[in-house]
Structure formats: structure tokens, C-alpha cells
C-alpha positions as CSV (number, residue, x, y, z in Angstrom):
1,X,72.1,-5.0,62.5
2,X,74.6,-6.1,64.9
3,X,73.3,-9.5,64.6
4,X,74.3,-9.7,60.6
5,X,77.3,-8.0,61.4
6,X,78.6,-11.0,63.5
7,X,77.7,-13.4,61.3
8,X,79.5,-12.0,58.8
9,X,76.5,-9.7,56.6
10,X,77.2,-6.9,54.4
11,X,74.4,-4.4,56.4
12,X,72.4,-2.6,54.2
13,X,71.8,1.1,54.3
14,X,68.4,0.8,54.4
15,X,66.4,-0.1,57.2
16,X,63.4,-2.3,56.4
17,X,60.1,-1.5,58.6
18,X,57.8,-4.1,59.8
19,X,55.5,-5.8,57.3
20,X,51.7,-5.2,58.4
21,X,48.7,-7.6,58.7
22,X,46.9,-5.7,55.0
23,X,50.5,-6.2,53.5
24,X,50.7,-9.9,54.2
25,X,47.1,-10.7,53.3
26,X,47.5,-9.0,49.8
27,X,50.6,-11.2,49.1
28,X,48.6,-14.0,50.1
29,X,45.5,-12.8,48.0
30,X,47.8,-12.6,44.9
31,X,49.1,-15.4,45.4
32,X,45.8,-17.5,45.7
33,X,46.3,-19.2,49.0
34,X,43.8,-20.1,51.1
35,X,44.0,-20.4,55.3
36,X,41.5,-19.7,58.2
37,X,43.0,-16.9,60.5
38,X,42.2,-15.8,63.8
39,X,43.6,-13.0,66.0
40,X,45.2,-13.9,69.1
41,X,46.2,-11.4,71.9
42,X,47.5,-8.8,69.2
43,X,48.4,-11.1,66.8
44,X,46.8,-12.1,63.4
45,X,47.6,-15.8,63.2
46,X,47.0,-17.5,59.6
47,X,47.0,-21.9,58.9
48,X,46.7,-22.8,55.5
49,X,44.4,-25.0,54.0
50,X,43.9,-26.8,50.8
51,X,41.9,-25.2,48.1
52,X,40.7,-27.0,44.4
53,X,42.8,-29.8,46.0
54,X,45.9,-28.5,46.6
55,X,47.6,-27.2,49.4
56,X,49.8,-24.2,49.3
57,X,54.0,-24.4,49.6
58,X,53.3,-22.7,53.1
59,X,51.5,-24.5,56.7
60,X,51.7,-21.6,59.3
61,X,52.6,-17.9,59.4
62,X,51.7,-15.4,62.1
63,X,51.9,-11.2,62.2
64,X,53.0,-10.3,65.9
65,X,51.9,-6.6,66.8
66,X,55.0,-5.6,66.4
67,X,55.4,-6.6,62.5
68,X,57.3,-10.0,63.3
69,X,56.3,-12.8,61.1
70,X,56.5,-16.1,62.3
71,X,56.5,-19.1,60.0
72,X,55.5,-22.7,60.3
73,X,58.6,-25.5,60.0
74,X,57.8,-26.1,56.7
75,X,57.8,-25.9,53.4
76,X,60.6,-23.4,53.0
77,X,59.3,-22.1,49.5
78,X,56.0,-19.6,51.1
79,X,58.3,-18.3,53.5
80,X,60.8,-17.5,51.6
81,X,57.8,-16.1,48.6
82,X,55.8,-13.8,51.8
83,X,59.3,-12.3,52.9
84,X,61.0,-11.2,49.6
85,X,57.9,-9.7,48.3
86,X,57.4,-7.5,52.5
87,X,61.2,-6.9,51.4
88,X,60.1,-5.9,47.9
89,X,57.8,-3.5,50.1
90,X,58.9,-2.4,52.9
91,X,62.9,-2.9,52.8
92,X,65.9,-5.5,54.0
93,X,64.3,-8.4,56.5
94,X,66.4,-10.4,58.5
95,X,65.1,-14.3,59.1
96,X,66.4,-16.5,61.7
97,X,65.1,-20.6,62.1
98,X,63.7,-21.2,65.7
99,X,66.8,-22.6,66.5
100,X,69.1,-20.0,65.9
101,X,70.9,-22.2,64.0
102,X,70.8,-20.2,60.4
103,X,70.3,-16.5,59.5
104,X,69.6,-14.9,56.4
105,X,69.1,-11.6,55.4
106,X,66.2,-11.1,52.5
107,X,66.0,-8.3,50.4
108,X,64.0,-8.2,47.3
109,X,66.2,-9.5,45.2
110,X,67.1,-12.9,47.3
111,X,66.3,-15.6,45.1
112,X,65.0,-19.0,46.5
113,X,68.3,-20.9,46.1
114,X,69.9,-18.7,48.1
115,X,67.4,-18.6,50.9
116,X,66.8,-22.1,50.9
117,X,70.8,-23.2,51.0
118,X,71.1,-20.6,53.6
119,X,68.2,-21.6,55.8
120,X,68.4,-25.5,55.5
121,X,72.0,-26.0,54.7
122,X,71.8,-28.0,51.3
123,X,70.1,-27.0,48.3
124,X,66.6,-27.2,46.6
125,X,65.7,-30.6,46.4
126,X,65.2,-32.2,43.4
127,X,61.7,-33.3,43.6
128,X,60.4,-30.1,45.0
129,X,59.4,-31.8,48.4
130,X,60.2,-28.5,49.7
131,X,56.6,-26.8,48.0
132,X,54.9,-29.4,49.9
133,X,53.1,-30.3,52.9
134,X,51.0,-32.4,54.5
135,X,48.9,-31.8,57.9
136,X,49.8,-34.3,60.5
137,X,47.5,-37.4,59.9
138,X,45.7,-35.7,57.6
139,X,45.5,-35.9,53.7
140,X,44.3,-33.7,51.3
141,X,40.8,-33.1,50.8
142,X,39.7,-34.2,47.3
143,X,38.6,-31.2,44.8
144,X,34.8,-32.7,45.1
145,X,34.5,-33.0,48.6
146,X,35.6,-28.8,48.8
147,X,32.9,-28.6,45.7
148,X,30.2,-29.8,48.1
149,X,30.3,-27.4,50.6
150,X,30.5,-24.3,48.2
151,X,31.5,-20.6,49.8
152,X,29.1,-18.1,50.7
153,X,28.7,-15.1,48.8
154,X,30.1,-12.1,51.0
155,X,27.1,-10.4,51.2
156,X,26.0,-13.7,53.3
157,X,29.2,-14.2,54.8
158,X,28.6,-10.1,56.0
159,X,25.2,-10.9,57.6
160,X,27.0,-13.7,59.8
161,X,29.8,-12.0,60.7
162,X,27.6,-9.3,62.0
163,X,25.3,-11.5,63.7
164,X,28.4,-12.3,66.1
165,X,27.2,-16.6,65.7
166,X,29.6,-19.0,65.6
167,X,32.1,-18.8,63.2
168,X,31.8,-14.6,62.8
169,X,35.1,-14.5,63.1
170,X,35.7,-16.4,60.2
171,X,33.0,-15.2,57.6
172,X,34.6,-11.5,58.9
173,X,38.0,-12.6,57.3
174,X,36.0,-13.9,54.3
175,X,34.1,-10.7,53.9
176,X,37.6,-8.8,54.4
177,X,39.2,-11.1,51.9
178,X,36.7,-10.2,49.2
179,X,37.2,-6.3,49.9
180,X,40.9,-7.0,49.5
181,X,40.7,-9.3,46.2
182,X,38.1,-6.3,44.7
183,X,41.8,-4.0,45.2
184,X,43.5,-6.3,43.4
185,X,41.6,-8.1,40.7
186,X,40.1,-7.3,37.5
187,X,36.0,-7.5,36.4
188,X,34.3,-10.0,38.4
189,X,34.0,-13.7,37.2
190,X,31.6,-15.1,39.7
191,X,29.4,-14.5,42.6
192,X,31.9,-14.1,45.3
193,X,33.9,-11.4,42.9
194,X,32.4,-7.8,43.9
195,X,31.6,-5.7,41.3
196,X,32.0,-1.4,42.2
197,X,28.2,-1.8,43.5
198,X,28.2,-4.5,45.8
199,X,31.8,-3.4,46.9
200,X,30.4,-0.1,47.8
201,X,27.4,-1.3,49.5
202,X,29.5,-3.9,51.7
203,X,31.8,-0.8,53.0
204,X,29.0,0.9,54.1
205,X,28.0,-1.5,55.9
206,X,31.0,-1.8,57.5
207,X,31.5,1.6,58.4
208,X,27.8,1.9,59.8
209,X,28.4,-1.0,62.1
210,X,32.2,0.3,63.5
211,X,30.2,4.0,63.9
212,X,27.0,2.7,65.6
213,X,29.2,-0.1,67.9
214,X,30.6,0.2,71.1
215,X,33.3,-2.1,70.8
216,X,33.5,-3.8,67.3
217,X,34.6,-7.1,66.4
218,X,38.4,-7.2,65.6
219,X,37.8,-9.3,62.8
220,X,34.8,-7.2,61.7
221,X,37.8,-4.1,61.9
222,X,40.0,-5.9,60.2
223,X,37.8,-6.5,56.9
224,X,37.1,-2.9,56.9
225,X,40.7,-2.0,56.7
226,X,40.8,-4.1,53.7
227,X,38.7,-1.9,51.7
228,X,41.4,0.9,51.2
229,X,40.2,4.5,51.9
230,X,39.0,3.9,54.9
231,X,41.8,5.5,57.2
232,X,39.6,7.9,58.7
233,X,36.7,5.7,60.1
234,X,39.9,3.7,61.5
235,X,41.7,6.9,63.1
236,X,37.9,7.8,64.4
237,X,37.4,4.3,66.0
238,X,41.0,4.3,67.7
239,X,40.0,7.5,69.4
240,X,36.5,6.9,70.5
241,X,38.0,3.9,71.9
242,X,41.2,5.1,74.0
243,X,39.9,5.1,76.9
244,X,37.5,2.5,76.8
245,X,37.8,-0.6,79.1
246,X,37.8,-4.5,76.8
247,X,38.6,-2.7,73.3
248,X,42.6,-3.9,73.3
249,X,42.2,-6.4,70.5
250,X,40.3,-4.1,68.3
251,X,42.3,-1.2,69.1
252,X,45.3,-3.2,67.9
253,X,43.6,-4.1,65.0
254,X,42.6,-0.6,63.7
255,X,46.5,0.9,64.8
256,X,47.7,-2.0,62.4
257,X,46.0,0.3,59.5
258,X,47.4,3.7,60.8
259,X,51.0,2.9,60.4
């Protein structure tokens, strides 16, 4: 507060509270943008990737533990989408540039001209170079080189994350992404859509495997927490695992779900 106050801020009465790992995946999920994310010392750490050919108006974005999100350089226009909607959510933000150069203070109403001139200095550009980006030496993949390589289902992408093979973590997040887009979407339209069965049959699953394990996979936590309802097998798992020595990245995971 004393930060916009300086610069000159009207300070809202309300006090936003931090955005959470679920919260930022189901703006993401809405929004149809793909990324491979991995945690990181307490972190949940997200880089986008193209999808059908396109890549999203957003490179980089992490959740600290402590609810911070931290966006890539550019483009301005997923930034600016991810916090107005946790604003939207969970009350006034307050986003500073790396440099320290520029703060702005989002609320859910803080439209994109606004953030942009008040982030960048200058307005929207014209051509809408600002929803773009391009990985460094890297172009786009080409919507029939992504058709060759089609996704698992997450009934398959379950059995490897459990198997704990390489890449587990990343067919967890898959598996966690379907339990999350089940929340949020209507009747399913293909394989990797979950129907009320296969949905229900998937969460037991994971709720067997964080019972029956000593220490579960973070990532394997994480998908779980997707599933919504499933607060108690979280709260269960955080004290079974209190005192117990190598569990600090899972714990952290399952308190991210008992805010």
C-alpha cells in the first residue's frame, strides 16, 4: 500500500489475497493455452507452447509459494488477461516490471489500454505485436507437425505419471489439466474430454495412490487438487506428512489447496 501511495495511487479498501496455483491454471484452462509446467522449490513454474499452430499472447509465468506471479518480458496482453481476471477473484493486485521502472495497480475492471500504457509507456500498438511471441531461434511448429504426435488420453497419461518414468511429471499435469477442464467444460467432444465416469474413476485413482504413498509425487498432488472436492484427502496428506523428512515440495503443494 505504501508503495501506490508514493506513486501517487488512489489505495483501495480492499485488500486483494494471493492468487493460487488451481486459480491460475483455471484462467489458463478457459482460456485455451497450452504450456509444460514444472514445480521448482515451492514454485509452480508454467512456459507456454504453441497449440493448432498458434502460440498464446503470453511466454512465461510462474506462482511463487507465496501467491506472487511472475511473468515473462513479453507479450504484455496474457499478463495483463491472468491478473485482471486473479483481481476479478481474489481482489486489487499491484504489478511492477522487473525493473522497477512502471507500476500499476489491476483491479478487475483495468482494461488493457490502461495496463499496457502504464506498463510500457506508449499505447497498444497498432498491429498487435504486443499478442505475439516468438521463442528465441525458434518458429512455430506447423499445425501438422503437432497432429503427428497426437496427446494421450488421461487414462494413459495417469498410468505414466504413476509409473514415476520419465516425463511423470508432465503426463501428472496432463492428467490434472483434464480433471480441471471436466470443472469447467460442458459434455465431452473427444477422447481426452472426461465424461462423470471416467472423471470419477481417474479421482479414485488418485486418492488411492496419495493414501497408499509415503511421499507422493507433487505433481501427482497437484492433479488431484484439480478435481474439486477433494479438500479432505489434501488436509489428511499434509498431516500424515508433517513430520516426515523429503516431503517439502509435496507438502507445499497440498497447502496450496488449503488456503
Amino acid at each position: 500500500m505504501a508503495l501506490l501511495e508514493r506513486q501517487g495511487f488512489v489505495v483501495p479498501d480492499q485488500v486483494g489475497r494471493p492468487a493460487t496455483v488451481e486459480l491460475v491454471e483455471a484462467v489458463l484452462a478457459r482460456e485455451g493455452w497450452q504450456y509444460r509446467s514444472r514445480l521448482v522449490t515451492g514454485a509452480w513454474e508454467a512456459r507456454f507452447v504453441e497449440f493448432g499452430g498458434r502460440l498464446p499472447p503470453i511466454s512465461e509465468l510462474s506462482v511463487g509459494s507465496d501467491g506472487t506471479l511472475d511473468f515473462g518480458a513479453v507479450p504484455l496482453y496474457g499478463p495483463w488477461h491472468v491478473a485482471r481476471e486473479v483481481a476479478r477473484m481474489c481482489g486489487p493486485q499491484v504489478a511492477v516490471m522487473s525493473n522497477g521502472n512502471a507500476t500499476c495497480l489491476v483491479t478487475g475492471d483495468t482494461g488493457y489500454d490502461a495496463w499496457h500504457e502504464c506498463l510500457a509507456g506508449r499505447p497498444v500498438p497498432a498491429d498487435r505485436s504486443d499478442r505475439k511471441w516468438t521463442p528465441p531461434g525458434e518458429e512455430p511448429v506447423p499445425v501438422s507437425a503437432t497432429m503427428l504426435h497426437p496427446l494421450p488420453t488421461p487414462e494413459q497419461a495417469l498410468e505414466e505419471a504413476l509409473s514415476g518414468a520419465d516425463g511423470h511429471a508432465q503426463a501428472a499435469m496432463q492428467v490434472g489439466r483434464a480433471l480441471q477442464a471436466f470443472r469447467w467444460s460442458g459434455p465431452p467432444q473427444t477422447t481426452l474430454h472426461l465424461d462423470e465416469e471416467r472423471h470419477r474413476a481417474i479421482v479414485e485413482r488418485l486418492r488411492c495412490y496419495v493414501r497408499n504413498t509415503a511421499v507422493p509425487s507433487p505433481h501427482l498432488v497437484w492433479a488431484l487438487g484439480q478435481a474439486g472436492g477433494t479438500r479432505d484427502d489434501l488436509a489428511a496428506l499434509v498431516d500424515r506428512l508433517e513430520t516426515v523428512d523429503d516431503a517439502t515440495e509435496t507438502l507445499a503443494m497440498a497447502r496450496v489447496f488449503l488456503r
